[in-house]
VMD Tcl script that draws the C-alpha trace (Angstrom):
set ca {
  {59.11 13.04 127.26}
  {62.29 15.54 128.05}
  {62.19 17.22 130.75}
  {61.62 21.12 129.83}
  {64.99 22.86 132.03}
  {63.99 25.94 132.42}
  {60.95 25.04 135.13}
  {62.77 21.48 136.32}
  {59.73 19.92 135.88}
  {57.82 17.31 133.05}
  {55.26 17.89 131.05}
  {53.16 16.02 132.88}
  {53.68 18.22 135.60}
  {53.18 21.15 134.17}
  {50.16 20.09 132.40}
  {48.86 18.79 136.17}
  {50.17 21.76 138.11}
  {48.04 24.38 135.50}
  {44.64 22.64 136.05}
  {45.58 23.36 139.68}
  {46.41 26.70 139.48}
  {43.38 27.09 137.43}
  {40.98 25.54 140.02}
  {42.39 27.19 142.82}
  {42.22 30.83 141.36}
  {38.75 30.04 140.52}
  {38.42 28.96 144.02}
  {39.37 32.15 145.14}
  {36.81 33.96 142.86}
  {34.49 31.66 143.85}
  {34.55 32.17 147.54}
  {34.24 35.95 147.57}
  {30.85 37.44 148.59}
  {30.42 39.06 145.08}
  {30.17 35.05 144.01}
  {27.06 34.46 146.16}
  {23.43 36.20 146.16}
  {23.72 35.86 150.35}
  {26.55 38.36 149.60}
  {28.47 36.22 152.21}
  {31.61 34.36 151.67}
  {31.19 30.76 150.50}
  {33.04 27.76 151.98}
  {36.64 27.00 151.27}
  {35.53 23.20 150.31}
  {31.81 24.41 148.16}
  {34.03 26.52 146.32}
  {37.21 23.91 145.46}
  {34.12 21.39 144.70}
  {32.81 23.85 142.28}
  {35.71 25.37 140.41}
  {36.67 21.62 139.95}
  {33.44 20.44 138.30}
  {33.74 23.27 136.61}
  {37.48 23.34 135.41}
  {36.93 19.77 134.88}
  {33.93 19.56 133.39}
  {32.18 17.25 135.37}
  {29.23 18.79 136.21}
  {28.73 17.91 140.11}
  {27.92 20.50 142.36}
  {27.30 20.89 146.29}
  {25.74 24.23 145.60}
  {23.15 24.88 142.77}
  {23.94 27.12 140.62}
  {20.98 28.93 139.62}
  {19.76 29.41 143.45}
  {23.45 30.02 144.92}
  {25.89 32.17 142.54}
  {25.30 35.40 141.69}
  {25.42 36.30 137.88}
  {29.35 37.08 138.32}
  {29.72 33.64 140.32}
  {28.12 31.79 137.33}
  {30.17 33.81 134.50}
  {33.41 32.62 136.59}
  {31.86 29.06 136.39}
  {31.15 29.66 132.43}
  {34.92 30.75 132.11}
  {36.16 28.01 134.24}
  {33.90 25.37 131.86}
  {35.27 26.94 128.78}
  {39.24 27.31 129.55}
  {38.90 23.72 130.79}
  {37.02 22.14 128.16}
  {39.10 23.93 125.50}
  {42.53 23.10 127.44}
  {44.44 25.68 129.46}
  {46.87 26.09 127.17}
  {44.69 27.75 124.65}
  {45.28 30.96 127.06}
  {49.41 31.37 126.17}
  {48.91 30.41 123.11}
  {46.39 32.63 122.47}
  {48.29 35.12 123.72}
  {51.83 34.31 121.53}
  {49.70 34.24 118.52}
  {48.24 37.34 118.83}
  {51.44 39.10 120.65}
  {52.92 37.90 117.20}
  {55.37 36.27 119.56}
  {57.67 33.35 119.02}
  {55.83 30.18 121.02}
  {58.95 27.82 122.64}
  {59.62 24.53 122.34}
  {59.15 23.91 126.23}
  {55.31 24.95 124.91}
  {55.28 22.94 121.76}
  {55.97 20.17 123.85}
  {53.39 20.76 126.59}
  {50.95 21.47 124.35}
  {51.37 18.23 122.13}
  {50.87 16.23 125.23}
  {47.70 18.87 126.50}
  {46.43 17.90 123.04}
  {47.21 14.05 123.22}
  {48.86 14.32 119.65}
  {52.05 12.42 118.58}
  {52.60 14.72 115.75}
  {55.57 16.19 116.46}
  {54.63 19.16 114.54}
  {52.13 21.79 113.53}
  {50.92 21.78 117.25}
  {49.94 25.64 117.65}
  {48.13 25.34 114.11}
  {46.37 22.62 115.26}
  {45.12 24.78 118.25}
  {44.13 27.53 116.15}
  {41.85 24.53 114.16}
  {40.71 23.74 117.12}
  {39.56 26.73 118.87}
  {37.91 28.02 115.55}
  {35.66 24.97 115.37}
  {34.80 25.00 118.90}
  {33.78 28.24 119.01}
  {31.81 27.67 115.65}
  {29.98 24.95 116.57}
  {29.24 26.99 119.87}
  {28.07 29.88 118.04}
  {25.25 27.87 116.44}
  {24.40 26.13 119.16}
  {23.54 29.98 120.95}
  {21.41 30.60 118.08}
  {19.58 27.57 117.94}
  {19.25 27.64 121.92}
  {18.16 31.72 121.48}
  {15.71 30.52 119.03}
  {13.74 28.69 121.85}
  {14.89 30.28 124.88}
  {14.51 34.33 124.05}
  {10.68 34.22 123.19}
  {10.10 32.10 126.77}
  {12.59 34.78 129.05}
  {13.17 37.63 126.78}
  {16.54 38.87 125.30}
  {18.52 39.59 127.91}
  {18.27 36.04 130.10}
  {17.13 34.49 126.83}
  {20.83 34.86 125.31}
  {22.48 34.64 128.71}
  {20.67 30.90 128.87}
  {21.70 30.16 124.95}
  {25.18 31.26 125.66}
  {25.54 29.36 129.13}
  {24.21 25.88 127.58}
  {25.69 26.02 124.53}
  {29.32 26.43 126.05}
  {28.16 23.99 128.94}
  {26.72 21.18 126.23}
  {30.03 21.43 123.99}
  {32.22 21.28 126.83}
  {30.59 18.17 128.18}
  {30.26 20.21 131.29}
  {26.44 20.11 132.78}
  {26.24 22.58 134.38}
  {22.93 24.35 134.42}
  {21.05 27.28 135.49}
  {17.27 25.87 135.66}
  {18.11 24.13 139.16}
  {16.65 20.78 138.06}
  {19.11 20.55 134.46}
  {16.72 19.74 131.49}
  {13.55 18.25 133.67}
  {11.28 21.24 132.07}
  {12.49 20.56 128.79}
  {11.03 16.78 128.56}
  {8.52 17.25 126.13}
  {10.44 19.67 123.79}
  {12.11 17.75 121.37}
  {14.10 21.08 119.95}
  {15.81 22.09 123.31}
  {16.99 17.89 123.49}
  {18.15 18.09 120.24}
  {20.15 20.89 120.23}
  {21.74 20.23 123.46}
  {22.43 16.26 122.18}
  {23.93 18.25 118.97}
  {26.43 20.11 121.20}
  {27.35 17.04 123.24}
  {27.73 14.71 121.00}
  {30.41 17.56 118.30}
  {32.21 18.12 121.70}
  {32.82 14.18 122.71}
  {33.90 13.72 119.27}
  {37.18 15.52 119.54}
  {38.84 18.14 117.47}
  {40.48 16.05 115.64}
  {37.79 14.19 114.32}
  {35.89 17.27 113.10}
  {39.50 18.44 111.78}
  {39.50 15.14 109.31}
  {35.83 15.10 108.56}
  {36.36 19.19 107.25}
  {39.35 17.68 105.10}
  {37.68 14.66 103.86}
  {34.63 17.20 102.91}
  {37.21 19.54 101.44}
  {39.90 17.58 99.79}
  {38.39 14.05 99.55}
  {40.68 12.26 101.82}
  {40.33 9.13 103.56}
  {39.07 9.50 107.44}
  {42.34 8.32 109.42}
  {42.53 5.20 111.49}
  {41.60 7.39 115.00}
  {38.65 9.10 112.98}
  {37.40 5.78 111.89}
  {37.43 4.23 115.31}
  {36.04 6.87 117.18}
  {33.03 7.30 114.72}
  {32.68 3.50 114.61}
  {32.33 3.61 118.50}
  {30.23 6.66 119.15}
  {27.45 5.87 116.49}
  {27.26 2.15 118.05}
  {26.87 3.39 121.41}
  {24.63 6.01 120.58}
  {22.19 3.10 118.54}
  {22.60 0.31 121.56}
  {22.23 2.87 124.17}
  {18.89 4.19 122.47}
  {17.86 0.63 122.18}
  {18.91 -0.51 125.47}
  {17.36 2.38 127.02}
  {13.90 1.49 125.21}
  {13.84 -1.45 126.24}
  {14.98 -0.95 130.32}
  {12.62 1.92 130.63}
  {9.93 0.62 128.51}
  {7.61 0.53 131.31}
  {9.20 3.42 133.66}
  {6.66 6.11 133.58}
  {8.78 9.01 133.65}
  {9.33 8.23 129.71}
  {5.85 8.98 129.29}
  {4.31 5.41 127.88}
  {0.97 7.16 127.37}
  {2.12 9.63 125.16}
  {3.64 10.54 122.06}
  {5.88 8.32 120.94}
  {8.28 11.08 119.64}
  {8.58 12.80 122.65}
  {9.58 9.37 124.12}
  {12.31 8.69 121.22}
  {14.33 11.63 122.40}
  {13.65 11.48 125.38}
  {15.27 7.97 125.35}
  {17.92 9.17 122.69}
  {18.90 12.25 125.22}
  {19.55 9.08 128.12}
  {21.90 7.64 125.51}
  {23.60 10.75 124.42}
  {24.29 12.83 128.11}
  {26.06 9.67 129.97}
  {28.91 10.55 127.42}
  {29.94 12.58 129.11}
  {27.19 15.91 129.84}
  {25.70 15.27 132.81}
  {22.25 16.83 132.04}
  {19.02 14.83 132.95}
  {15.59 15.23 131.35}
  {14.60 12.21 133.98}
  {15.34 11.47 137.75}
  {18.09 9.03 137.66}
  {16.53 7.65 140.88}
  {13.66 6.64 139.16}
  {15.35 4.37 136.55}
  {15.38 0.16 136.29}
  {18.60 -1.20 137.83}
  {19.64 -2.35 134.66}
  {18.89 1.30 133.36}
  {21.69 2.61 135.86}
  {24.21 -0.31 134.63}
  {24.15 0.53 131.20}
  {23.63 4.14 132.31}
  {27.26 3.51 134.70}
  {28.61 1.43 131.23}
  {28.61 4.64 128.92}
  {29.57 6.75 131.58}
  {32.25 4.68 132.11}
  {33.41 4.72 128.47}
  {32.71 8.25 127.76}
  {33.75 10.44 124.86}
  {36.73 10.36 122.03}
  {40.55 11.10 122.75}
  {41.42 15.03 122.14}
  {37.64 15.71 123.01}
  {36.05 17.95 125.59}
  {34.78 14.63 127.43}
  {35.86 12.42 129.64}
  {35.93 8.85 130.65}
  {38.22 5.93 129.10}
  {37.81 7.46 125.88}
  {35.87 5.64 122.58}
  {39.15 5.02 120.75}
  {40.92 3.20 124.15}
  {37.37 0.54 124.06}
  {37.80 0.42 120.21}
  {41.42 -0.48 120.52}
  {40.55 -3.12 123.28}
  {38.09 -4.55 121.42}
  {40.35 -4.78 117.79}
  {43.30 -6.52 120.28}
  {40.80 -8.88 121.30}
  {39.30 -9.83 117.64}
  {42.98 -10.11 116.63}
  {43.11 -12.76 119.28}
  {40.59 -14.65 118.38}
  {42.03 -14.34 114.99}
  {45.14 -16.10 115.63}
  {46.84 -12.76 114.88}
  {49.95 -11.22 117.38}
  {48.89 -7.83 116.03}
  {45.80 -5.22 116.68}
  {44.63 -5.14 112.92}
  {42.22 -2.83 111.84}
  {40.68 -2.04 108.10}
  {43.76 -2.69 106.52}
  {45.98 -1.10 109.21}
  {48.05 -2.37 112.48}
  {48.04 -0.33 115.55}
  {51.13 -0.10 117.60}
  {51.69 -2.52 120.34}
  {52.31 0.42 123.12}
  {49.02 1.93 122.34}
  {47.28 -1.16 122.82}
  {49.23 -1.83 125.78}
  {48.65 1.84 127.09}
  {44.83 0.77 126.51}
  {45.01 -1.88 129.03}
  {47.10 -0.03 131.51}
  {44.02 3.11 131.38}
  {40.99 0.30 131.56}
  {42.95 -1.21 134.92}
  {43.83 1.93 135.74}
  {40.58 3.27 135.68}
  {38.72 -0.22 137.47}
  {41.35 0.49 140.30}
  {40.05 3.89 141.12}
  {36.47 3.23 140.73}
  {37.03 -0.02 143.11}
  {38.87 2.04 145.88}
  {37.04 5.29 145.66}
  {33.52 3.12 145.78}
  {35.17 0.72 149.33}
  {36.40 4.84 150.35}
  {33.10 6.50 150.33}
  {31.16 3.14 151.22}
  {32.84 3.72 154.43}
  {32.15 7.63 155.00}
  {28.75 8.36 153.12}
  {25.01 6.94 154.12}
  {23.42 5.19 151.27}
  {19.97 6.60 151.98}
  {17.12 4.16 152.55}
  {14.67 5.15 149.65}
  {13.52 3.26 146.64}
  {15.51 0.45 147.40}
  {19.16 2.08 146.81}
  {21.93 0.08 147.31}
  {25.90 0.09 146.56}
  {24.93 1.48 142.96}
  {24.32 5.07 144.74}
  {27.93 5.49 145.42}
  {29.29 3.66 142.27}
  {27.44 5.66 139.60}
  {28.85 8.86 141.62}
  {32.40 7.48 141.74}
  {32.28 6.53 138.02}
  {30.51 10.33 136.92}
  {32.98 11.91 138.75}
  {36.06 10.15 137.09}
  {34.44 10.11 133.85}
  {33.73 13.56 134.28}
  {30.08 13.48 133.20}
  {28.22 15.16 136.36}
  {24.98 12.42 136.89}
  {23.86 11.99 140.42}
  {21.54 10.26 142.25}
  {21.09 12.60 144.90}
  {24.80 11.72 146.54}
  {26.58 15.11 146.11}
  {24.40 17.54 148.14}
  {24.93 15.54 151.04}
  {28.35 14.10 150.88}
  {30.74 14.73 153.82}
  {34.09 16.04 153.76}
  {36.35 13.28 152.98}
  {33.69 12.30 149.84}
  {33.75 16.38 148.29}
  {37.67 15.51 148.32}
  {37.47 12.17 147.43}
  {35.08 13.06 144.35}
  {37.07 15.93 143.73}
  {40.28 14.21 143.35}
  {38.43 11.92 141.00}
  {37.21 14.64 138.51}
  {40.62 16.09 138.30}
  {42.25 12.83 137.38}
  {39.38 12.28 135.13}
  {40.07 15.64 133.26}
  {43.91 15.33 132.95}
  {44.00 11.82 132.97}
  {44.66 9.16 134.81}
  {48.34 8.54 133.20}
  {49.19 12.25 132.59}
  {48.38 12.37 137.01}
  {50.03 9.02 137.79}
  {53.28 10.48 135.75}
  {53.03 13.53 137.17}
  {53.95 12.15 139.93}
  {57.15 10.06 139.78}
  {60.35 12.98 139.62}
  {61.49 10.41 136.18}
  {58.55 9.31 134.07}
  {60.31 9.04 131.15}
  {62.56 5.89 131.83}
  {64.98 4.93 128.43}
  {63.98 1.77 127.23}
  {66.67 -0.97 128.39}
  {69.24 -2.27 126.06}
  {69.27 -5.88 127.40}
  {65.97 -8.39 127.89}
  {65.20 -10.76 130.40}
  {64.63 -14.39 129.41}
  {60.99 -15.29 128.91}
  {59.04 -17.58 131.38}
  {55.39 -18.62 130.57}
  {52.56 -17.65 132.63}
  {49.10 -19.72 132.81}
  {46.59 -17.30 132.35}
  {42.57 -17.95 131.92}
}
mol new
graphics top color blue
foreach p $ca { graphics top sphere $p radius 0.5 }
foreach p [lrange $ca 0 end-1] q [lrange $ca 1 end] { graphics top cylinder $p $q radius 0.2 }
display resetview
């Protein structure tokens, strides 16, 4: 990637520097007295944690929402969850477009990488796509939410509710403002459902939804990306159910007495939030072990490229996965459905799984050290492993870690969602002054390796 003159700096950089500048200025709103109902200032390092999850989209918080911010404090959340989820350069461009402005090629470029496309045109049109199915799909989701929520608070917090959710489901972002997420929505199949809607059309990606419109409209054939990330997220979403049946078959919170509908989504809901929403309808201290592993697994994984979610991504494990059947195949090449996928994506595939393992290793030896795993329920290294991985993934579980993390674990966690959100190479490059090394005109002689 060329290095945009004007600013001296990469795209990388750019793209890192404006999630800063984004968290920090809703830092600053956050900390003002006006943010809190104690009309007193809030903490420097509450309010960083915050305007993270939020910019994010994580989820995590230090403070609840519901009992802490004021109504302004949580509409500066909202905005946070929405400019974040949607990308921050939806904002200029926003502005260009209607400005009737010419948009640059120093943001063409920054926006092809914000929107992880290697098209190397028709970037601000695909924006345009993008916002106007986002803010579709969120517009149902507010009426279907209103539908339930306006008769049980009235109109005015009814709609406030529907709008908050909706844009907080879609965005993958968790957030809440019932202080215990969906736990009072267990037995209401319609509030799960709607909410698992939102989640699921937001980890899908934009441009999934942008090929499934044109294979409705003009009959085309899904592309290669579309196919994979479909492929993945309807397996995990069927294993996930089935896996969660079967861990918490006998866990009580699932209600085993009851109706067995209530239980299906219920269980469905577990499969569909670890990817990457971060709302609950069940105390996550209260599952099997092997519940929390496969719960850790998805979380891990997470939503589609060019989504609103986070984690490795659906398309990076199908990739991984088509490599490794190739193998097995005899073949050199990743071959999929009549197609071959480029050796550098499959080898950026394996440098973001690593890449990912790495952090979750050192952050979980990190806040081993400076955290007390508290002794309840049997809780061992798992506590501070499924917070490392929701906080990279950006999906905003807990199991009762964040209230009561020190210092040096808000920053550690918070340095964690922000590489989750950006992502992990877009932060590593970011941060070397020449990411964008030519690729050398002479090879070395080969040497074989044992391996296995």
């Amino acid at each position: 990637m060329q290095k945009i003159q004007r600013f001296h700096l990469t795209v990388f950089q750019i793209i890192s520097l404006g999630f800063a500048s984004l968290i920090l200025i809703g830092t600053g709103m956050l900390m003002l007295p006006i943010s809190s109902k104690s009309g007193e200032f809030t903490s420097f390092i509450d309010s960083l944690f915050t305007a993270t999850s939020a910019t994010c989209v994580t989820g995590l918080t230090t403070l609840t929402t519901s009992e802490h911010w004021t109504f302004f404090g949580q509409a500066v959340i909202l905005l946070l969850i929405e400019i974040g989820g949607l990308g921050f350069m939806s904002i200029p461009v926003m502005f260009f477009v209607l400005s009737k402005r010419k948009i640059s090629l120093s943001i063409r470029m920054v926006l092809r990488e914000a929107l992880n496309s290697e098209e190397m045109s028709g970037e601000v049109h695909s924006l345009l796509r993008l916002l106007k199915i986002a803010l579709s799909i969120q517009g149902l989701g507010i009426v279907l939410l209103a539908l339930r929520f306006v008769p049980l608070m009235g109109w005015q917090k009814g709609l406030w509710y529907s709008l908050f959710h909706a844009i907080s489901s879609f965005c993958n972002a968790g957030f809440d403002l019932f202080g215990n997420s969906l736990v009072s929505f267990q037995k209401d199949p319609w509030v799960l459902m709607v909410i698992s809607f939102l989640i699921i059309a937001g980890g899908l990606g934009f441009f999934v939804w942008s090929s499934l419109l044109s294979l409705i409209k003009r009959k085309i054939h899904l592309n290669l990306h579309s196919q994979i990330a479909l492929l993945v997220t309807i397996s995990l979403l069927v294993l996930g159910t089935l896996g969660f049946f079967v861990t918490e078959y006998h866990n009580p919170v699932l209600f085993v007495e009851e109706n067995p509908v209530k239980r299906f989504f219920n269980t469905f809901f577990m499969a569909v939030t670890p990817r990457t929403a971060g709302f609950f309808s069940i105390d996550y201290a209260s599952m099997t072990h092997a519940g929390l592993m496969l719960t850790m697994i998805l979380m891990f994984i997470g939503g589609t490229s060019g989504s609103t979610a986070g984690g490795l991504k659906t398309t990076t494990l199908g990739v991984l996965l088509i490599r490794m059947h190739s193998t097995f195949k005899g073949r050199s090449q990743a071959e999929f459905h009549g197609r071959m996928i480029k050796e550098g994506t499959v080898m950026r595939a394996f440098s973001l799984f690593f890449l990912f393992l790495t952090l979750i290793i050192l952050s979980s030896i990190i806040l081993s050290i400076t955290e007390t795993i508290p002794d309840v329920n049997g809780l061992g290294l798992e506590y501070i492993v499924f917070e490392v991985i929701s906080a990279i993934g950006t999906v905003g579980l807990t199991m009762g870690l964040t209230p009561d993390l020190s210092v040096i674990g808000k920053i550690i966690i918070v340095l964690l969602m922000f590489i989750g959100r950006v992502g992990a190479m877009t932060f590593f490059f970011s941060l070397v002054v020449r990411a964008n090394k030519k690729e050398a005109k002479f090879k070395y002689p080969e040497e074989t390796v044992m391996i296995g």
